[in-house]
Biotite code that builds the C-alpha atoms (Angstrom):
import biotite.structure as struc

atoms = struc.array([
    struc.Atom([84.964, -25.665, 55.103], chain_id="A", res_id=1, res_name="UNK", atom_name="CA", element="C"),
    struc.Atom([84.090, -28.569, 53.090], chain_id="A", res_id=2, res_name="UNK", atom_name="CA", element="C"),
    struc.Atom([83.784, -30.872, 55.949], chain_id="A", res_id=3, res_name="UNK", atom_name="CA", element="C"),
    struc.Atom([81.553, -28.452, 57.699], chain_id="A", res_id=4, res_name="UNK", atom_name="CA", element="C"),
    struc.Atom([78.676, -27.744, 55.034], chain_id="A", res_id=5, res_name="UNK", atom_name="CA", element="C"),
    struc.Atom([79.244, -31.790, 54.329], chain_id="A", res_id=6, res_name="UNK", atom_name="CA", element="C"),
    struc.Atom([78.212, -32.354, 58.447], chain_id="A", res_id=7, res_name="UNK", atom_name="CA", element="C"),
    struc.Atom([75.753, -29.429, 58.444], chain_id="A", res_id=8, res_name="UNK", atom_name="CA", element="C"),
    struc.Atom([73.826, -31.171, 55.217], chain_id="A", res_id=9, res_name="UNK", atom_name="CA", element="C"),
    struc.Atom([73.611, -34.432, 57.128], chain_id="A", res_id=10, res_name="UNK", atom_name="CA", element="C"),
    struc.Atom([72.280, -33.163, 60.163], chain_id="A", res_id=11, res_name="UNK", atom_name="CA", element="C"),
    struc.Atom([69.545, -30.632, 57.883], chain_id="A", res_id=12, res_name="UNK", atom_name="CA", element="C"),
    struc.Atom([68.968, -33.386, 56.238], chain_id="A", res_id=13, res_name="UNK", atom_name="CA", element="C"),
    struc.Atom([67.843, -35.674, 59.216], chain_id="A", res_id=14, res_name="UNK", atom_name="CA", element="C"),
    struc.Atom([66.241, -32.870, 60.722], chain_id="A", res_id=15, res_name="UNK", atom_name="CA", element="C"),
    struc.Atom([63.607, -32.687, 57.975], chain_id="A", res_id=16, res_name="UNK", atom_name="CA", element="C"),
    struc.Atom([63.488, -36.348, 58.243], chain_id="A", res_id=17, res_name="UNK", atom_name="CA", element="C"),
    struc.Atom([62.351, -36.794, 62.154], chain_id="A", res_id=18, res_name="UNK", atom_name="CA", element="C"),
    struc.Atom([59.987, -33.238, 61.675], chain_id="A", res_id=19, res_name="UNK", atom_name="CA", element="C"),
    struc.Atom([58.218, -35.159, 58.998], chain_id="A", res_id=20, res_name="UNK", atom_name="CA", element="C"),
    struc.Atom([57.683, -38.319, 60.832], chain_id="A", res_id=21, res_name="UNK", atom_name="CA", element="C"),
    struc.Atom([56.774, -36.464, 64.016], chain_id="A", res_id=22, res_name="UNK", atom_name="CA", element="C"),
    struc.Atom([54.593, -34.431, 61.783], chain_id="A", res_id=23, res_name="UNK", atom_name="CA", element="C"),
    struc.Atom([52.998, -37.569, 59.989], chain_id="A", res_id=24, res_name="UNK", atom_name="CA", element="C"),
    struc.Atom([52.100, -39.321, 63.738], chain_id="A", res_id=25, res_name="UNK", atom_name="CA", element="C"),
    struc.Atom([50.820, -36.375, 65.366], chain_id="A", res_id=26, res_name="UNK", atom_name="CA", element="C"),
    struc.Atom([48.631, -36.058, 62.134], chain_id="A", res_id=27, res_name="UNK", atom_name="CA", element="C"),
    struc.Atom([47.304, -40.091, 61.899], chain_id="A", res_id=28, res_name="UNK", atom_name="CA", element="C"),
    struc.Atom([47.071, -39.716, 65.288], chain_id="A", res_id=29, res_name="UNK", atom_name="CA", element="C"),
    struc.Atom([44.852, -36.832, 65.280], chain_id="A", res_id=30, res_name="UNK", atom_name="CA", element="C"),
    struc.Atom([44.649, -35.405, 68.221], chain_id="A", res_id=31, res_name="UNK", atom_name="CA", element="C"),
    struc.Atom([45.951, -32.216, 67.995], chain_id="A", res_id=32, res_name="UNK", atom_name="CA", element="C"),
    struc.Atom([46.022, -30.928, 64.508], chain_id="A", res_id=33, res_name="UNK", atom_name="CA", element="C"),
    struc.Atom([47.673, -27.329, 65.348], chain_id="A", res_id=34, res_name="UNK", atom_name="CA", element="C"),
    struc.Atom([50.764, -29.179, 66.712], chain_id="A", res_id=35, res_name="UNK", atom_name="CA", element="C"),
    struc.Atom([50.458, -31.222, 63.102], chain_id="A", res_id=36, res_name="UNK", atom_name="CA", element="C"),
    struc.Atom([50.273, -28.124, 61.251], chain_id="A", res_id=37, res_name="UNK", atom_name="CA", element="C"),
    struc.Atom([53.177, -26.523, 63.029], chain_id="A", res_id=38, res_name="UNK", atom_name="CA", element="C"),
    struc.Atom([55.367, -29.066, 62.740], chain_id="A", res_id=39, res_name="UNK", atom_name="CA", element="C"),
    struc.Atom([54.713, -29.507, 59.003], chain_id="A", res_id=40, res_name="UNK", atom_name="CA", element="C"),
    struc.Atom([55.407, -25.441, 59.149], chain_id="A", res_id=41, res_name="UNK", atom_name="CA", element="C"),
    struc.Atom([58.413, -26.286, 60.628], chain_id="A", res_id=42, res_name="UNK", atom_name="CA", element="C"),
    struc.Atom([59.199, -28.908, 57.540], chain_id="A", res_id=43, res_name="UNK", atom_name="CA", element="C"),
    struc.Atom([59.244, -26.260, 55.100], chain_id="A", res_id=44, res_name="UNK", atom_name="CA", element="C"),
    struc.Atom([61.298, -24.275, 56.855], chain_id="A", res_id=45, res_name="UNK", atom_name="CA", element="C"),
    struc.Atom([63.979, -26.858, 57.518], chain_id="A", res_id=46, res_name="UNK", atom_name="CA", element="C"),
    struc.Atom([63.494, -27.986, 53.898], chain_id="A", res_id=47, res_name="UNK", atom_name="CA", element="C"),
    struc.Atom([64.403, -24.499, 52.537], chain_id="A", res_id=48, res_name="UNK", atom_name="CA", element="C"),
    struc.Atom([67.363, -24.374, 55.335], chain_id="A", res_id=49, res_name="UNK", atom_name="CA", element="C"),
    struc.Atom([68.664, -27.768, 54.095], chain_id="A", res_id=50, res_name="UNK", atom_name="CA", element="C"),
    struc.Atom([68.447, -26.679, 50.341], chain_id="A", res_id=51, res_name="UNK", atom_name="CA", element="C"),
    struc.Atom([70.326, -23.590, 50.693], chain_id="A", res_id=52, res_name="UNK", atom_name="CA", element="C"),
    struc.Atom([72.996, -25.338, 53.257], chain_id="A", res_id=53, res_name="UNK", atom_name="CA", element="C"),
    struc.Atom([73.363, -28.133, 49.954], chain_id="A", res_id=54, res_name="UNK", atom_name="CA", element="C"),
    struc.Atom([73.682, -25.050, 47.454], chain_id="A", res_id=55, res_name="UNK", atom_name="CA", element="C"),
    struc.Atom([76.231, -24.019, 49.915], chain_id="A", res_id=56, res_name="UNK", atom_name="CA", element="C"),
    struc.Atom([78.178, -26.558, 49.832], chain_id="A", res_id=57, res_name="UNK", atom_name="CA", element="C"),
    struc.Atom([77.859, -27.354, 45.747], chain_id="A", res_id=58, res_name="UNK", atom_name="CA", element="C"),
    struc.Atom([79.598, -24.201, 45.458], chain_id="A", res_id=59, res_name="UNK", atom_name="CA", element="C"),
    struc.Atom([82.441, -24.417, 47.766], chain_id="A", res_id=60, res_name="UNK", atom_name="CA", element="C"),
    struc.Atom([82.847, -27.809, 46.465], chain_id="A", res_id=61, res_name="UNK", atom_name="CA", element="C"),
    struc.Atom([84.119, -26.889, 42.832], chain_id="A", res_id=62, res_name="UNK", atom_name="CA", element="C"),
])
């Protein structure tokens, strides 16, 4: 179980990571800033989903 919340954490984590850079070009580029504003939506969310997959793990950890 360890291994699994270790991979799911990496790939949350990297998630955020590409949703925030796709975010931050659509929103220099600014062309269309509903697609900005959803993707930065979509940030959050994956932010939150990351945190609670890293309290996840923390816990099964110990």
């Amino acid at each position: 179980m360890d291994t699994v919340l270790y991979h799911a954490t990496t790939v949350a984590v990297l998630a955020v990571f590409i949703v925030l850079l796709f975010g931050l070009y659509t929103m220099i580029k600014g062309e269309n800033p509903n697609l900005s504003q959803k993707l930065m939506r979509w940030r959050v969310g994956l932010q939150f989903l990351a945190i609670l997959i890293i309290i996840a793990y923390v816990i099964v950890a110990h």
